[in-house]
C-alpha positions in Angstrom: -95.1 -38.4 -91.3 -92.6 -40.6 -89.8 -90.6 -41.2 -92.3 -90.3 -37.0 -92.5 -89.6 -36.4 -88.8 -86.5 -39.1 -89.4 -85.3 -37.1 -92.6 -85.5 -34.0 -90.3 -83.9 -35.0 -87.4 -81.0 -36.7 -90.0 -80.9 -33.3 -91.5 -80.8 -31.8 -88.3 -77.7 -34.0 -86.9 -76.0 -33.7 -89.8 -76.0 -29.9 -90.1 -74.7 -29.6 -86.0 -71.9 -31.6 -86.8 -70.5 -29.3 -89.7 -71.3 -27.2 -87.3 -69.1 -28.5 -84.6 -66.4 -30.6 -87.1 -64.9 -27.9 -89.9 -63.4 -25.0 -89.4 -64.0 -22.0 -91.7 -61.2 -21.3 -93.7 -62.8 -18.8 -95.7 -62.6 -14.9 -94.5 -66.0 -13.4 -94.9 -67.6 -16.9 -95.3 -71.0 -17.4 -93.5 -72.6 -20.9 -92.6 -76.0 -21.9 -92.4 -78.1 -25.0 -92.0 -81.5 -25.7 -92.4 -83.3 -29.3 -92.6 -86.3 -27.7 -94.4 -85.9 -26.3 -97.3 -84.7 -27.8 -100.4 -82.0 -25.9 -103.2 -84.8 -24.3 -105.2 -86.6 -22.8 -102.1 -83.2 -21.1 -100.0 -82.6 -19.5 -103.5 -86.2 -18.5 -103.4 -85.2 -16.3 -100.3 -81.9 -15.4 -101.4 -81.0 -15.9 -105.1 -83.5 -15.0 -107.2 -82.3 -14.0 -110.4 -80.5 -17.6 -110.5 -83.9 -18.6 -109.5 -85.6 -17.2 -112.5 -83.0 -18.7 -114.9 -83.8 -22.6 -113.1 -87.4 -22.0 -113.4 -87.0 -21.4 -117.3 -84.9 -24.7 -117.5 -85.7 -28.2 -117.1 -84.2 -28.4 -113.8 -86.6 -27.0 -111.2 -88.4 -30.3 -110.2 -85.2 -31.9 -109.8 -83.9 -29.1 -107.3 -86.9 -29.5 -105.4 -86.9 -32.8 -105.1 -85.3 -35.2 -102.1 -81.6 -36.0 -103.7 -78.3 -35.6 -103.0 -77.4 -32.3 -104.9 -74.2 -29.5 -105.0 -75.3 -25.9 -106.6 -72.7 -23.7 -106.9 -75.2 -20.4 -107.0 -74.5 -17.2 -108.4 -75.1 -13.8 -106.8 -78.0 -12.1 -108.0 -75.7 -9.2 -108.9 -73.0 -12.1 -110.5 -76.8 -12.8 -113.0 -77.3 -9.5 -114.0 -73.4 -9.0 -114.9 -73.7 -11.6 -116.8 -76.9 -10.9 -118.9 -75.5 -7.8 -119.9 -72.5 -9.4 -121.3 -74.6 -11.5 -122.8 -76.9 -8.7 -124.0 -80.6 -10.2 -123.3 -82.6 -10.5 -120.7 -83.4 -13.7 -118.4 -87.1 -13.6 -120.3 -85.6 -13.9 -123.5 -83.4 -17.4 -122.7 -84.4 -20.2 -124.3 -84.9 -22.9 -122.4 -81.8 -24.8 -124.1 -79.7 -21.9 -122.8 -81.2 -21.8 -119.3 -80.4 -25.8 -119.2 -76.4 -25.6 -120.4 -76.2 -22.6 -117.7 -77.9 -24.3 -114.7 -76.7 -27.5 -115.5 -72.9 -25.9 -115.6 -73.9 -25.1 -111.6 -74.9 -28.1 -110.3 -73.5 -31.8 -109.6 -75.2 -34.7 -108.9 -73.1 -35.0 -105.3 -72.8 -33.7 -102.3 -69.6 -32.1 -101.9 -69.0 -30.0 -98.7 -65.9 -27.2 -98.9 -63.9 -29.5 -96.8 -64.0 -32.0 -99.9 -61.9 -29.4 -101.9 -58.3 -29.6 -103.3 -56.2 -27.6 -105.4 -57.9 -28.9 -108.7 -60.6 -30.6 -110.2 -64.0 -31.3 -107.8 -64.1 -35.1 -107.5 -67.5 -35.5 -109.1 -68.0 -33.7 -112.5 -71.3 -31.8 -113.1 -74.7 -32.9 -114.8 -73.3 -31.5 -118.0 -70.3 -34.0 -117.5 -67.5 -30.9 -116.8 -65.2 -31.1 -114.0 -65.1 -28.0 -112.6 -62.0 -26.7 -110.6 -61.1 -25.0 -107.0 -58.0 -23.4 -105.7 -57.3 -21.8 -102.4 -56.2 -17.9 -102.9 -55.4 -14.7 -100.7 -55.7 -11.3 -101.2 -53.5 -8.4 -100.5 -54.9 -8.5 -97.5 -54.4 -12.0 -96.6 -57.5 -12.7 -96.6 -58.4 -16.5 -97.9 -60.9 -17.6 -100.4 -61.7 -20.5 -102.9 -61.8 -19.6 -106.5 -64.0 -21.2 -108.5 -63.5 -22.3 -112.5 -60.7 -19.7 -112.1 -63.7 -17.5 -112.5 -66.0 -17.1 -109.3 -65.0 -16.4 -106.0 -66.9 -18.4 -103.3 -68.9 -16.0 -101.1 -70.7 -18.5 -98.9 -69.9 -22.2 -98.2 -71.4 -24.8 -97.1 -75.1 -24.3 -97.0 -77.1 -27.7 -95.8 -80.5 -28.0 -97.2 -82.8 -31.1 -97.4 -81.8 -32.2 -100.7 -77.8 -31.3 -100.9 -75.6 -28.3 -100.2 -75.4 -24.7 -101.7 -72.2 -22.5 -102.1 -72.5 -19.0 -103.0 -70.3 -17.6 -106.1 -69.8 -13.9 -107.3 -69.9 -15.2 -111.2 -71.9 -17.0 -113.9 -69.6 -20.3 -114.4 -69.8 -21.2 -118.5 -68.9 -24.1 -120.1 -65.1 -23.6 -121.9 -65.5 -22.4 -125.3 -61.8 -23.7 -126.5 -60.8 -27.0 -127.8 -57.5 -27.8 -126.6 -56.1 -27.2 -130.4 -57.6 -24.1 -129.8 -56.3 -22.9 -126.2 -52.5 -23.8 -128.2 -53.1 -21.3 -130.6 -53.8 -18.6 -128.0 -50.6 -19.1 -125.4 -48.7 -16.4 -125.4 -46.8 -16.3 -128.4 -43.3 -14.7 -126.6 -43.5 -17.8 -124.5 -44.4 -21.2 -126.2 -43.7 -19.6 -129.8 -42.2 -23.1 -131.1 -44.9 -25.2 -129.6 -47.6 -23.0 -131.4 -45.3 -23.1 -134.5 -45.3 -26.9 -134.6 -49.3 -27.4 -133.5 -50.0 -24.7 -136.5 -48.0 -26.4 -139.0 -49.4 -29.6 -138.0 -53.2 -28.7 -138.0 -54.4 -30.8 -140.3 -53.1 -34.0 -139.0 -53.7 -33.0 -135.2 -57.3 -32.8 -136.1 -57.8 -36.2 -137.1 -55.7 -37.1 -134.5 -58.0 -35.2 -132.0 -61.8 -37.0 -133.0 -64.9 -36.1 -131.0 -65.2 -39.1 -129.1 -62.8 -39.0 -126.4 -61.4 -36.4 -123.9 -57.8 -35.4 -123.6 -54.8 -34.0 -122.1 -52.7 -32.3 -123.7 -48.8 -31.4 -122.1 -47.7 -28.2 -123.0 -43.9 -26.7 -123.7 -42.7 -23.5 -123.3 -39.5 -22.0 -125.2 -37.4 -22.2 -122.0 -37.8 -26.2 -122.0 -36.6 -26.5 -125.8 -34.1 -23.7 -125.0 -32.3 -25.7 -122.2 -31.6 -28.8 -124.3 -29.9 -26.8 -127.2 -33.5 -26.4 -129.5 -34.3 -23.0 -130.7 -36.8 -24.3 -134.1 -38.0 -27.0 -135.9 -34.7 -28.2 -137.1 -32.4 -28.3 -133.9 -35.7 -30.5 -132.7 -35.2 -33.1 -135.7 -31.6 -33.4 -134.8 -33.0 -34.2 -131.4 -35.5 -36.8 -131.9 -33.5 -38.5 -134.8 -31.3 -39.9 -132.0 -34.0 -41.4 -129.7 -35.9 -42.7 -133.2 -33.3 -44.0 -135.6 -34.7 -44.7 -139.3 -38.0 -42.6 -139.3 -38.9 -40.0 -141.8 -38.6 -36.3 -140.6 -42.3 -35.6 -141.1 -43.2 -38.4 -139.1 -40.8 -37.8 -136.2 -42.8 -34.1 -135.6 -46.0 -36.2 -135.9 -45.6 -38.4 -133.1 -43.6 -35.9 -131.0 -46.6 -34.0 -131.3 -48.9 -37.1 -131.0 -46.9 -37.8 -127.6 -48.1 -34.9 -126.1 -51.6 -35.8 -126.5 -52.9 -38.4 -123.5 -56.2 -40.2 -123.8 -58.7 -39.3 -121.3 -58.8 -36.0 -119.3 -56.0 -36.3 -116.3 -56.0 -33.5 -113.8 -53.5 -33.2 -111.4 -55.4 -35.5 -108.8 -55.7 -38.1 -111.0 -52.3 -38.1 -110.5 -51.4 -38.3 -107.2 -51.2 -40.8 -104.8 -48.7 -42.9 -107.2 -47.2 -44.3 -110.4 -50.0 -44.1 -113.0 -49.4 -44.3 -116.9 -51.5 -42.5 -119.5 -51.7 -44.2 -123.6 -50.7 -41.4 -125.5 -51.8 -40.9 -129.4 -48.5 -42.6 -130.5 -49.2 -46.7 -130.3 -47.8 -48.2 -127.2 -46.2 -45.1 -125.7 -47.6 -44.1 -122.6 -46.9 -41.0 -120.3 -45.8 -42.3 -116.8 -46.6 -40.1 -113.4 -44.6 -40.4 -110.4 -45.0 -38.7 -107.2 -42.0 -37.3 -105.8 -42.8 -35.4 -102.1 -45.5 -32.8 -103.6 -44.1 -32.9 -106.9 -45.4 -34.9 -110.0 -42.6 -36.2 -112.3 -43.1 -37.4 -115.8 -41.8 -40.3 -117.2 -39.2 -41.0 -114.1 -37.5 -44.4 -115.6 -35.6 -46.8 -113.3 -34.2 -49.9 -113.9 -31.4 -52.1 -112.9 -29.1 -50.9 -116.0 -30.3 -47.0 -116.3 -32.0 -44.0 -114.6 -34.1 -41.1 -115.8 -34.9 -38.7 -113.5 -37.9 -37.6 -115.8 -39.6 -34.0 -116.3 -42.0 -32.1 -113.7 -45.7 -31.3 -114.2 -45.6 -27.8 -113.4 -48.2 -27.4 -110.8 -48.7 -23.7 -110.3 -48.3 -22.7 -114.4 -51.8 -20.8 -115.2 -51.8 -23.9 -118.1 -52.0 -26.2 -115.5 -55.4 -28.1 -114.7 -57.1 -26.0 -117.6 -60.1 -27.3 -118.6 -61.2 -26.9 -121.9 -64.3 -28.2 -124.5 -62.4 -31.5 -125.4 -60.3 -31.7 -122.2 -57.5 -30.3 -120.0 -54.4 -28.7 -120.7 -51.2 -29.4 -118.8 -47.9 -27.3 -118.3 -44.4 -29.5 -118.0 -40.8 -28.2 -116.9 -38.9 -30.4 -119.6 -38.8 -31.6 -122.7 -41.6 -34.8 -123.4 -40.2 -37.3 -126.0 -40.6 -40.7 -126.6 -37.9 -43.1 -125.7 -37.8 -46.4 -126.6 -36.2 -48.3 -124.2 -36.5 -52.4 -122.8 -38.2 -54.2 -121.2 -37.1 -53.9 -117.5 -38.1 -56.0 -114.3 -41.0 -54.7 -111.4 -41.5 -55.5 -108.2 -45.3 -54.6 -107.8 -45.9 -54.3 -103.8 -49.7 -55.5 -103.9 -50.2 -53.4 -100.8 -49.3 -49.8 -103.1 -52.8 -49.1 -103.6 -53.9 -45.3 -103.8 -56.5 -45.9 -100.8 -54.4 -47.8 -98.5 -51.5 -44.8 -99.2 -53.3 -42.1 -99.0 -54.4 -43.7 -95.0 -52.5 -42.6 -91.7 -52.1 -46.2 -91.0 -49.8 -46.9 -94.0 -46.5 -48.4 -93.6 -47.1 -47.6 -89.8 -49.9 -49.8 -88.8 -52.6 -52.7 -88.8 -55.6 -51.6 -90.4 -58.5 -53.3 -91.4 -60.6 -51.9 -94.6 -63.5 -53.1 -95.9 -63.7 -54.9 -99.6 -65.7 -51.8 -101.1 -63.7 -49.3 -99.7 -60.8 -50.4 -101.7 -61.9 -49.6 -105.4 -58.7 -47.8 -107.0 -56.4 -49.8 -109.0 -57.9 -52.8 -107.5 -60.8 -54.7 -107.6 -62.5 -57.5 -105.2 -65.7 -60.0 -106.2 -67.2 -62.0 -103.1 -69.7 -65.0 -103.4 -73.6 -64.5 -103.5 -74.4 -63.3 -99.8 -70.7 -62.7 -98.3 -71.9 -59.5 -97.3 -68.4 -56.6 -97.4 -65.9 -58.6 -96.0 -62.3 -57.0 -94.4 -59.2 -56.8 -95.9 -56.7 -56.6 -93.7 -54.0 -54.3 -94.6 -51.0 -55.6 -92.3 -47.5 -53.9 -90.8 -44.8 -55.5 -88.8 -42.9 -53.6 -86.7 -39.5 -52.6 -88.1 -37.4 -51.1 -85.4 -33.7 -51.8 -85.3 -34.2 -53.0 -81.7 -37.8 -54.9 -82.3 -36.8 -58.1 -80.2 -39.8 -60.2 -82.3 -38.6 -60.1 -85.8 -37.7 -63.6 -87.6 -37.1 -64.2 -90.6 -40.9 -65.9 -91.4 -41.9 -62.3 -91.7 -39.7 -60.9 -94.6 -42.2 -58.9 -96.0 -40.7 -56.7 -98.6 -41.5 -53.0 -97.0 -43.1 -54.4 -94.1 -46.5 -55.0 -94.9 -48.7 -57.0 -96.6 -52.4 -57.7 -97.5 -54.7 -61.0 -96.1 -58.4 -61.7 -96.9 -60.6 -64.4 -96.9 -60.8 -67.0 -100.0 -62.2 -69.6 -97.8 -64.9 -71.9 -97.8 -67.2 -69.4 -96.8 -66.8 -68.0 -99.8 -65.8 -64.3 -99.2 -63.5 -63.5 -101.9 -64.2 -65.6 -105.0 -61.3 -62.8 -107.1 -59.3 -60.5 -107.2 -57.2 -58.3 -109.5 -55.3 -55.7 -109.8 -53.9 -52.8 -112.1 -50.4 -53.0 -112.6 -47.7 -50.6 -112.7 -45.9 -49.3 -116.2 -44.8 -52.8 -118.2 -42.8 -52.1 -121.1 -43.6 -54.4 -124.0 -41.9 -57.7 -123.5 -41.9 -61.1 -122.4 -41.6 -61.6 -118.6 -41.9 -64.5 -116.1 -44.4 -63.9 -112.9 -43.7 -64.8 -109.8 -46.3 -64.4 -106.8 -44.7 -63.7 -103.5 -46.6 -64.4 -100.1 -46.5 -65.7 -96.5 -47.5 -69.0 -95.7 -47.1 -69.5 -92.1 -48.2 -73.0 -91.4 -46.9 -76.4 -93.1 -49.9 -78.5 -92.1 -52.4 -76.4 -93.6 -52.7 -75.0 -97.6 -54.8 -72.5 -98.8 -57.1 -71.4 -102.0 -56.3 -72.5 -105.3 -56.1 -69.8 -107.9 -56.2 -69.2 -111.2 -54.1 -66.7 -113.6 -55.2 -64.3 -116.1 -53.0 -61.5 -117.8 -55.5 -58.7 -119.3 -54.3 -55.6 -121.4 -56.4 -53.7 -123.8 -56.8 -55.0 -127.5 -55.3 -58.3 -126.6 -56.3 -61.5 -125.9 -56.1 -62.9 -122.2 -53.6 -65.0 -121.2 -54.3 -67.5 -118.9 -50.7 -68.2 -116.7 -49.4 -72.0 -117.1 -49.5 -72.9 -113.8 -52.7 -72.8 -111.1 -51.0 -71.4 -107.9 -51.4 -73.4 -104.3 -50.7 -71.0 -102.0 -48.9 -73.0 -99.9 -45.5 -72.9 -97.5 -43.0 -74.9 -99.5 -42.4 -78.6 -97.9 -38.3 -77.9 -97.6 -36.1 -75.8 -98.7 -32.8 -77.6 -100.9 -29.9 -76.2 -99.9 -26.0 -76.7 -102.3 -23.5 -79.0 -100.8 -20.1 -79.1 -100.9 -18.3 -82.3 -101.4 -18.6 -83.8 -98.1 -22.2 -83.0 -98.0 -22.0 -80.0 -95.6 -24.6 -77.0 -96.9 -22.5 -74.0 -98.7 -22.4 -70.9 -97.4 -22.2 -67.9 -99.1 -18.7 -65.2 -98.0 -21.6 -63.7 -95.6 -22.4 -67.0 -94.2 -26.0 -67.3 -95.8 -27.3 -70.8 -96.7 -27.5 -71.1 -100.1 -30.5 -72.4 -101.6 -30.5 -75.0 -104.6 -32.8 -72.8 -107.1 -32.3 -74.6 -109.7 -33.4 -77.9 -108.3 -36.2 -75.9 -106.0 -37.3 -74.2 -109.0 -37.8 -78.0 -110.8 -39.5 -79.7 -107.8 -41.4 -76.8 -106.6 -41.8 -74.2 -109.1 -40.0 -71.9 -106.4 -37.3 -69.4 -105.8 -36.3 -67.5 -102.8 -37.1 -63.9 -103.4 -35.9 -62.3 -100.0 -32.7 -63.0 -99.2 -32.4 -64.7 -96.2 -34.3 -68.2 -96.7 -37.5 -69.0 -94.8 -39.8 -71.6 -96.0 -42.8 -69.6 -94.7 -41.7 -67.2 -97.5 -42.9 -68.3 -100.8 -42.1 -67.2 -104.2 -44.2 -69.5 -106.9 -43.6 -69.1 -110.2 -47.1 -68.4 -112.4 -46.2 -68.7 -115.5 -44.9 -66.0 -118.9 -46.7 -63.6 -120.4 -46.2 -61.3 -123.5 -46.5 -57.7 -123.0 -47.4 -56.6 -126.5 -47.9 -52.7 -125.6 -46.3 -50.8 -122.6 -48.7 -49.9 -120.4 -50.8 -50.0 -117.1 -52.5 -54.0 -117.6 -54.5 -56.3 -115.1 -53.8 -59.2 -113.6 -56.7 -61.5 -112.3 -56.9 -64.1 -109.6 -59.7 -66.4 -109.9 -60.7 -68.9 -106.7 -60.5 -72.9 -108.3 -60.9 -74.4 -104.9 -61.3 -73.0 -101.6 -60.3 -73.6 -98.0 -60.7 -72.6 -94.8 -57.4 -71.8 -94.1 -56.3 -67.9 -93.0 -52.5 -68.8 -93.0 -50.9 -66.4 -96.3 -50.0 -63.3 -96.5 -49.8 -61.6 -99.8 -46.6 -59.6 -100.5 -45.6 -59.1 -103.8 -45.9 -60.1 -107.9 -42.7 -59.7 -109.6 -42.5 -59.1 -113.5 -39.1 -60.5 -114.5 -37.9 -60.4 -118.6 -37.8 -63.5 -119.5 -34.2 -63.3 -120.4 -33.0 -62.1 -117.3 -31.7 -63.4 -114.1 -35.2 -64.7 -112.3 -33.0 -64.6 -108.2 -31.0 -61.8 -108.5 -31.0 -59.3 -106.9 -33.2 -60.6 -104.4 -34.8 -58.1 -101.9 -34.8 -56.9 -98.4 -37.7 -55.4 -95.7 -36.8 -52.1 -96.6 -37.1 -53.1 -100.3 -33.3 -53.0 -101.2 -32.4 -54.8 -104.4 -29.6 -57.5 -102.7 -26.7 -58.4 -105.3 -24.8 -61.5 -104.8 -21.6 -59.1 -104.0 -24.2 -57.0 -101.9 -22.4 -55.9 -98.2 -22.2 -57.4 -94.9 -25.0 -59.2 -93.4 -25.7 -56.7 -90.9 -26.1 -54.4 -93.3 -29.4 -56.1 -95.0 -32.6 -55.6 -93.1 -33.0 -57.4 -90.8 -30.2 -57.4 -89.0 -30.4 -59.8 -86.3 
């Protein structure tokens, strides 16, 4: 009894502040709490003929049961439509059907309106579908929430004991069309050459294409082959024969075809919030996503020799975010090829996370988050009983005027992450998925803060990860530390060169020797620390891991983590160096006053 009057009152609370909190967005809409009855019983009232189709599936005593549930519900007029279409009656479902169509309604998470975006739902159905929502108008203006691109939403947002209800005007069904399928049926006036090619190819796509894995596939329309001089299957093999010197013909159209085809299904917010790369059915060649404003560019490629400004993801195309049996179907403004290209150098900002980004506080202030919290493209495992510790997440102020700055606080855009790998055993590692590496051999550097010379911190382990491969475990085992001096050159009479600027200028070759360290922001602080980890062999481009592990511990707080740079081996490991603002600074860069900061 007690334990019920607490579940009520919850329930009760919880439905007053949706009250209070959203703001209905819908025209027509209708809210309504309750912190009685569970799923199965509101439809009791209200939705019977969906009703009727639960009770002949498996699903019933689930939907009656305490959980944490979303039913999308449809109409009692959306059922009957339906099972006229379908020409039977609810009596004469068996109770396989009745599962694949409830099932196809209901996921295992409660997901309020105000959770929606222009896409997939964030948590994919019992029947493992993701199912889709975009914000429309009518004529009249009026606003609503499509559903599956099939069902308009009726009624949000309705709290029961065991999850929340939304109303729909139409039976949602699984897709019916492989992706290989859903080619074949794009307009023909339109994407003619891409049908041609996926038609002609058939036999070889499907083997491509097994059973057991999702995909994405990218889509091209006429236009796109149009505007770089293709018109058919030849002026595309002059094409390609440039980018991929020496291949046969036949197997140039098989893995421009097989480039078009990512692993896994990626909607378009699986591809926000950052650079992300997608392995594509051609070995080592991945898909890279960049967001640019609101825009999602493909395969944008910068390095310190070239630029690409890369192809658009066309957001609004009705081939956009199309889910289908074996995945979802993508639309692209350009023309997708592979390129093969070298290996080039990154500067991975450890504090570019899609959680910290995605937060008011980024790039603009202190915030602290907790260790769970932060579970995209990074991941954090404390000691036996250390509990969810913080992670700090920290900004300086970088104001032209700000009269605190120094140069002990160079961090490369400002901010940087700290956390506990102390002797109270908080954080025993870390690690973290990197941006696109092109196959190669690189040196690492680790860059951090180390504010005190008395004091070091943890002692930490190396480990490069990528898929199929061997780890590598890095050379060195990193103090993090503040570096005991700084070597300066000489001149003659002894007197520390300058650069024309009037910058000290570091020794790196004999700082590199004695210390393993080079100055990677460009004017020199010892409480800035570059350490040199070790090499590593990038045998496929990609998105890999890298992997801190604690060898000793202390209780020192002192270090700031900044950056890890990925240099090719055969490049210049100092220059450029960087600035706050994260300006690549040549050694013929311009005045001092022009590289942040100023003073």
């Amino acid at each position: 009894m007690k334990n019920n009057i607490l579940l009520n009152t919850f329930w009760g609370v919880l439905s007053l502040f949706f009250l209070n909190a959203c703001e209905d967005s819908l025209m027509g809409s209708v809210y309504q709490t309750t912190s009685e009855q569970m799923l199965d019983e509101y439809m009791d009232e209200h939705l019977g003929e969906f009703l009727k189709i639960v009770h002949k599936s498996d699903y019933r005593g689930m939907l009656h049961a305490y959980g944490a549930y979303t039913c999308l519900a449809p109409t009692d007029e959306a059922v009957r439509k339906f099972m006229e279409k379908e020409g039977k009656t609810i009596d004469e479902l068996t109770k396989e059907e009745a599962d694949a169509y409830v099932g196809y309604h209901i996921i295992g998470d409660t997901i309020s309106s105000a959770r929606f975006e222009d896409g997939k739902m964030p948590t994919p159905n019992i029947r493992g579908y993701y199912l889709t929502t975009k914000t429309e108008s009518d004529e009249s203006g009026n606003v609503y929430v499509m559903v599956d691109r099939k069902a308009r939403m009726v009624t949000k947002d309705v709290l029961l004991g065991n999850g929340v209800l939304h109303v729909i005007d139409a039976v949602l069904e699984k897709p019916e069309l492989t992706l290989r399928q859903q080619v074949a049926v794009l307009p023909t006036e339109k994407y003619s050459l891409f049908k041609d090619l996926f038609a002609e190819y058939e036999e070889y796509l499907a083997g491509v294409m097994t059973n057991d894995t999702t995909y994405t596939v990218y889509v091209q329309s006429n236009e796109t082959f149009n505007d770089e001089g293709i018109h058919n299957k030849a002026e595309l093999l002059v094409r390609l024969k440039k980018n991929m010197v020496g291949i046969a013909e036949d197997e140039l159209v098989k893995n421009f075809l097989a480039y078009h085809i990512g692993i896994g299904r990626r909607y378009i917010v699986d591809l926000l919030g950052g650079t992300s790369a997608v392995m594509t059915k051609v070995e080592n060649q991945v898909i890279t996503s960049t967001m640019d404003g609101q825009s999602i560019v493909l395969n944008r490629f910068k390095s310190a020799s070239s630029y690409e400004a890369g192809i658009e993801l066309l957001r609004n195309s009705e081939y956009t975010d199309l889910t289908c049996e074996d995945g979802v179907m993508q639309e692209v403004g350009g023309l997708l090829e592979i390129k093969i290209r070298s290996a080039y150098r990154v500067d991975f900002d450890m504090c570019d996370l899609p959680q910290i980004k995605s937060d008011p506080a980024y790039r603009k202030e202190t915030k602290k988050f907790k260790m769970k919290d932060l579970n995209q493209d990074v991941k954090f495992e404390s000691d036996r009983g250390s509990g969810n510790p913080d992670i700090t997440y920290g900004v300086v102020n970088m104001s032209d005027d700000n009269p605190s700055m120094n140069l002990n606080q160079q961090y490369v855009n400002g901010d940087y992450l700290t956390f506990s790998i102390t002797t109270g055993g908080y954080v025993k590692a870390f690690e973290f998925t990197l941006p696109l590496l092109i196959d190669g051999t690189y040196k690492v550097w680790l860059c951090y803060r180390h504010s005190s010379s008395s004091k070091r911190g943890p002692i930490l382990k190396t480990t490069f990860k990528q898929e199929n491969q061997d780890d590598q475990v890095l050379e060195k085992t990193a103090t993090i530390a503040q570096v005991k001096t700084i070597v300066y050159e000489k001149d003659a009479d002894g007197k520390t060169k300058q650069d024309f600027r009037g910058v000290d200028m570091v020794n790196h070759a004999e700082m590199e020797r004695e210390y393993g360290w080079k100055q990677y922001t460009y004017k020199p602080d010892k409480s800035m620390n570059s350490i040199l980890l070790g090499t590593i062999k990038v045998y496929s481009s990609g998105r890999h891991t890298i992997r801190f592990d604690m060898v000793e511990k202390y209780s020192d707080k002192n270090y700031h983590f900044d950056m890890i740079q990925f240099i090719p081996a055969t490049e210049n490991q100092v220059w450029p160096m960087l600035d706050m603002k994260g300006n690549q600074i040549e050694e013929d860069s311009p005045e001092i006053d022009d590289i942040w900061p100023y003073k």
